[in-house]
MMTF fields as JSON, N, C-alpha, C and O atoms, coordinates in Angstrom:
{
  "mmtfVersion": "1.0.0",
  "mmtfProducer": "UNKNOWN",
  "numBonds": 259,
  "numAtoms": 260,
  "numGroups": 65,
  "numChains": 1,
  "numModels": 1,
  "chainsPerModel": [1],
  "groupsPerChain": [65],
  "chainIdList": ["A"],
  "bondAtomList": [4, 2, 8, 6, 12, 10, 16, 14, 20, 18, 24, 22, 28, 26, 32, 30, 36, 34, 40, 38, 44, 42, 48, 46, 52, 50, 56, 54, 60, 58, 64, 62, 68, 66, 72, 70, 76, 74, 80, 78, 84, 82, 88, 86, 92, 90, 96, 94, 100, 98, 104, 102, 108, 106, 112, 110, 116, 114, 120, 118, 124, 122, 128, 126, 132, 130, 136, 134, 140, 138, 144, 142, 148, 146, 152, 150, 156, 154, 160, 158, 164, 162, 168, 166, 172, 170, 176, 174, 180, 178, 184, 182, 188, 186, 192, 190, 196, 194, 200, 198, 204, 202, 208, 206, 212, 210, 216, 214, 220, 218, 224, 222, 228, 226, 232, 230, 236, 234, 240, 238, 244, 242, 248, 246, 252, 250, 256, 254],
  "bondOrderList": [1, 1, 1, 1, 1, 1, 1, 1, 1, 1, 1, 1, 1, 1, 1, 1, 1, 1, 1, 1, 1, 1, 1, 1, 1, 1, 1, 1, 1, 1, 1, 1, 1, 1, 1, 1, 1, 1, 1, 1, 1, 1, 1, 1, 1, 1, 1, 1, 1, 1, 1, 1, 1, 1, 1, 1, 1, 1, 1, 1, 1, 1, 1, 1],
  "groupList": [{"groupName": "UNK", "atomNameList": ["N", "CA", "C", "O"], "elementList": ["N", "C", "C", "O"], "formalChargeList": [0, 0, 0, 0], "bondAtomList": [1, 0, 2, 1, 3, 2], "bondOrderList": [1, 1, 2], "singleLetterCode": "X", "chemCompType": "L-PEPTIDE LINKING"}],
  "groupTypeList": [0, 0, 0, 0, 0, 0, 0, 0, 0, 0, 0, 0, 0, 0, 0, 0, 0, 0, 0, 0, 0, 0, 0, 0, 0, 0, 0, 0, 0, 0, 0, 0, 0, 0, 0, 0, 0, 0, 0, 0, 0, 0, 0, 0, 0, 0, 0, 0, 0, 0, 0, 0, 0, 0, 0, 0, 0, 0, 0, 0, 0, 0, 0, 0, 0],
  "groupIdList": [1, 2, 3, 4, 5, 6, 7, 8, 9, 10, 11, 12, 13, 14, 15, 16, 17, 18, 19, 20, 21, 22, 23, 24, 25, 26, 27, 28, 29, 30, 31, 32, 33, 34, 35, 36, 37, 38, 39, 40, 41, 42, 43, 44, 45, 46, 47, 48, 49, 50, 51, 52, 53, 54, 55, 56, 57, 58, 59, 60, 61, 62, 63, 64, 65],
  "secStructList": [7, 7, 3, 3, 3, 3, 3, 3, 3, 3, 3, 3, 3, 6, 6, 3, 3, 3, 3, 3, 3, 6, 6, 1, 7, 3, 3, 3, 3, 7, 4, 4, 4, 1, 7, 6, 6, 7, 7, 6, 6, 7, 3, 3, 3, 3, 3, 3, 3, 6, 6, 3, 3, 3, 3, 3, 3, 7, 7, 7, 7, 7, 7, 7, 7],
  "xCoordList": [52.882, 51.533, 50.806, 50.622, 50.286, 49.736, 48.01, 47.457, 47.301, 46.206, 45.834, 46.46, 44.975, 44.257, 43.453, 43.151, 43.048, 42.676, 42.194, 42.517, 41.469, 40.785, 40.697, 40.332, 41.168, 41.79, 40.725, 40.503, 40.318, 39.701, 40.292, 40.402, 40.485, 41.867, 40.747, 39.774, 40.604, 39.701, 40.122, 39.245, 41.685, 41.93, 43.15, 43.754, 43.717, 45.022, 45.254, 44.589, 46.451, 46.889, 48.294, 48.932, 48.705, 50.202, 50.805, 49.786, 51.487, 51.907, 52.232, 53.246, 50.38, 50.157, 48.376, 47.626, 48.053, 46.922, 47.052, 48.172, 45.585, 44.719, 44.045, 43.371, 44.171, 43.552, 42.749, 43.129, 41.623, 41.135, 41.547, 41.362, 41.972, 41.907, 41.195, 40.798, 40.524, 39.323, 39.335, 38.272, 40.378, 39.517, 39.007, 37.951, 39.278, 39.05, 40.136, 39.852, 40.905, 42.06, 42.291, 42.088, 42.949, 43.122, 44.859, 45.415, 45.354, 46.999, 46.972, 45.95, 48.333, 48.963, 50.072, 51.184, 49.638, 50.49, 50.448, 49.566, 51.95, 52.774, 51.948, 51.653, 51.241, 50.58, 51.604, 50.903, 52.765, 53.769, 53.444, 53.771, 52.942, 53.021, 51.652, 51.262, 50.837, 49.373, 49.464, 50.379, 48.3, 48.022, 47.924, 46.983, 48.518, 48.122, 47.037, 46.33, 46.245, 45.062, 43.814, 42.601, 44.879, 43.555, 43.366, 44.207, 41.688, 41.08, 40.701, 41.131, 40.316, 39.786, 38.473, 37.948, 37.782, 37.231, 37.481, 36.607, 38.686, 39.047, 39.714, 40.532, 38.988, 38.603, 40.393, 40.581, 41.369, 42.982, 42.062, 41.351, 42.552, 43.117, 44.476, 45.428, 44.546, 46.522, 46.506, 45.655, 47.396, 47.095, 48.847, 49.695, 49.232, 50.007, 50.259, 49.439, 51.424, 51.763, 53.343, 54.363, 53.146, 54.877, 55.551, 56.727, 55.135, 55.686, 55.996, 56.758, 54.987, 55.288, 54.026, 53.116, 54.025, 52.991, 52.215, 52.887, 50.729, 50.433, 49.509, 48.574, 49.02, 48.279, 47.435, 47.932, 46.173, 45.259, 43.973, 43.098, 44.058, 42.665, 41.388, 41.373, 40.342, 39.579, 38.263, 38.093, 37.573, 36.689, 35.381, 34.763, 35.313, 34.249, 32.726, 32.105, 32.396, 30.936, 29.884, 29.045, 29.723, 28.165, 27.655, 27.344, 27.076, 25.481, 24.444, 24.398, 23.186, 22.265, 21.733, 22.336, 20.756, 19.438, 18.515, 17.723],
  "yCoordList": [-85.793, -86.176, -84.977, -83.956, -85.143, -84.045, -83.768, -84.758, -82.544, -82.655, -81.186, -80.279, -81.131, -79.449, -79.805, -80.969, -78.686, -78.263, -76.95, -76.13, -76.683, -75.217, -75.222, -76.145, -73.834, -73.729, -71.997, -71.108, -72.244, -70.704, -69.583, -69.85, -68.745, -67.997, -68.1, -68.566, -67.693, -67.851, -66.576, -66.132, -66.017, -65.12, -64.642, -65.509, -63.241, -63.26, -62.297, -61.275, -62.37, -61.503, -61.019, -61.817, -59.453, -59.212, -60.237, -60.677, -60.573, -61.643, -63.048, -63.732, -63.417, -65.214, -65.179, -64.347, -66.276, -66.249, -67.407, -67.884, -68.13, -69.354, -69.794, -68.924, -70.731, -71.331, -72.876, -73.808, -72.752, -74.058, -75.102, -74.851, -76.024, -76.689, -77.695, -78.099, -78.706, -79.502, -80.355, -80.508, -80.857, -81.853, -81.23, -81.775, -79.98, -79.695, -78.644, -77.84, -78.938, -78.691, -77.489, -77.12, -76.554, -75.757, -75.487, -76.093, -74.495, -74.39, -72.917, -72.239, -72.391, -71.31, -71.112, -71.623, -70.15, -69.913, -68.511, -67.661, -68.59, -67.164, -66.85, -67.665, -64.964, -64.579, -64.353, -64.105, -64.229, -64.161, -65.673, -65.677, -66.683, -67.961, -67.851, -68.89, -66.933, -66.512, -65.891, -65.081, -66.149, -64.658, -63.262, -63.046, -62.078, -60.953, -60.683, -61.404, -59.517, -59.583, -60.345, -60.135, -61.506, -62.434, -61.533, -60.942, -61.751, -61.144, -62.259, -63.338, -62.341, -63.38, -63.213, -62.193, -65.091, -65.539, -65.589, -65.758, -65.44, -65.681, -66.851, -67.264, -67.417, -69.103, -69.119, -68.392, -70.053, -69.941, -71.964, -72.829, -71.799, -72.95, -73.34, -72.609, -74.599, -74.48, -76.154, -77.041, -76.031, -77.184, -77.774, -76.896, -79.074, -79.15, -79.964, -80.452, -79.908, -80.196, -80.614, -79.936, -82.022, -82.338, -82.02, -81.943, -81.585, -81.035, -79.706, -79.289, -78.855, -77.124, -77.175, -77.893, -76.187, -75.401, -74.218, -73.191, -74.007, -73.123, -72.659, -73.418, -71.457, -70.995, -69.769, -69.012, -69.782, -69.04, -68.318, -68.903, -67.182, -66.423, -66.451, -65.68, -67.465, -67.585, -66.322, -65.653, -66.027, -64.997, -65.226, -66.244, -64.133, -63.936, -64.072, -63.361, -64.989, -64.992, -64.429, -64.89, -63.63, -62.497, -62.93, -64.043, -62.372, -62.708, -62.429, -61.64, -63.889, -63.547, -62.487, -62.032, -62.113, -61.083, -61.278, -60.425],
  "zCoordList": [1.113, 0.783, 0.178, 0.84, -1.423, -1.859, -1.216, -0.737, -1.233, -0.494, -0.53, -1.079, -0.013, 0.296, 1.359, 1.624, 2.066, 3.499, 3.552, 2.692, 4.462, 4.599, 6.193, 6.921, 6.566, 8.003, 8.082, 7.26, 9.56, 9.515, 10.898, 12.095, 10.418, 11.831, 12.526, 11.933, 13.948, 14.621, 15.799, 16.541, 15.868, 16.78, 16.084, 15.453, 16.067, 16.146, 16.814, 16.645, 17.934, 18.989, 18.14, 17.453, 18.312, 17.899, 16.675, 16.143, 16.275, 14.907, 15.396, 15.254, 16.387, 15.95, 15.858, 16.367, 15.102, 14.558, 15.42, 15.6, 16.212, 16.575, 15.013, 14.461, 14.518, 13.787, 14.084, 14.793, 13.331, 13.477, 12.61, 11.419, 12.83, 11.893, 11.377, 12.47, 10.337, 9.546, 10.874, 11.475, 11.302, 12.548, 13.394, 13.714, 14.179, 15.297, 16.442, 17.33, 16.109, 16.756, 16.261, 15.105, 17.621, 17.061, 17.675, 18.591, 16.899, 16.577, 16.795, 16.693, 17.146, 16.852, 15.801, 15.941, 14.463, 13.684, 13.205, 13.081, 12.939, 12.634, 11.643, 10.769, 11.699, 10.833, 10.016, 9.034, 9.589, 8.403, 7.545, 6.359, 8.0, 7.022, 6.537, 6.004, 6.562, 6.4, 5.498, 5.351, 4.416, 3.491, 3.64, 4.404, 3.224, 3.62, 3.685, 2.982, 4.539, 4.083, 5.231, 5.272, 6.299, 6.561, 8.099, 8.777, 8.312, 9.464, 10.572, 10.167, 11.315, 11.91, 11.325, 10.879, 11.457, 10.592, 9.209, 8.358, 8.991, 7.395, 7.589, 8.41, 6.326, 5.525, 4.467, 3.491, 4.987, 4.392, 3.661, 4.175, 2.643, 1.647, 1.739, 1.465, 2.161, 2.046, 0.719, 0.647, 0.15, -0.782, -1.069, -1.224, -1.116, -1.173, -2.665, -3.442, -2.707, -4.202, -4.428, -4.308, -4.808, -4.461, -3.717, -4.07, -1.983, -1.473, -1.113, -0.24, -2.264, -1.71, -1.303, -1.717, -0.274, 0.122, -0.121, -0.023, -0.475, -1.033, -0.56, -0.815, 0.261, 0.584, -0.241, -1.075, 0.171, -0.325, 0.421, 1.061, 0.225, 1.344, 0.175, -0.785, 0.435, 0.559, 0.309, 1.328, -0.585, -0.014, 1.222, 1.533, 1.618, 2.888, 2.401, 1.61, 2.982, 3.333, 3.469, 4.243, 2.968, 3.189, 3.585, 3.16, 4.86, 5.351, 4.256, 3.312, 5.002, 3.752, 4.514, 5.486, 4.173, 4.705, 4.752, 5.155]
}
């Protein structure tokens, strides 16, 4: 099923990230299937496409002021 999604880490201990995911739920996944780069609170895009998977880090949010 082709589609896109936006997942936000929410913790990562040693190499596993807590992520949230669009419903609610949240998961444990291997920071290796993650973009380099992601911090907690970093916003992952995953989009699928005939079947591959494609992930993407998202830029960060600035606070306004």
């Amino acid at each position: 099923m082709d589609g896109e999604s936006i997942i936000t880490v929410v913790e990562i201990r040693e190499r596993v990230a807590t992520v949230l995911l669009p419903g609610g739920a949240l998961e444990q996944w291997s920071v290796a299937s993650l973009p380099e780069g992601i911090l907690e609170g970093s916003r992952v895009r995953l989009t699928v496409t005939a079947g591959d998977l494609e992930v993407y880090l998202l830029p960060r949010k600035l606070p306004v002021a």
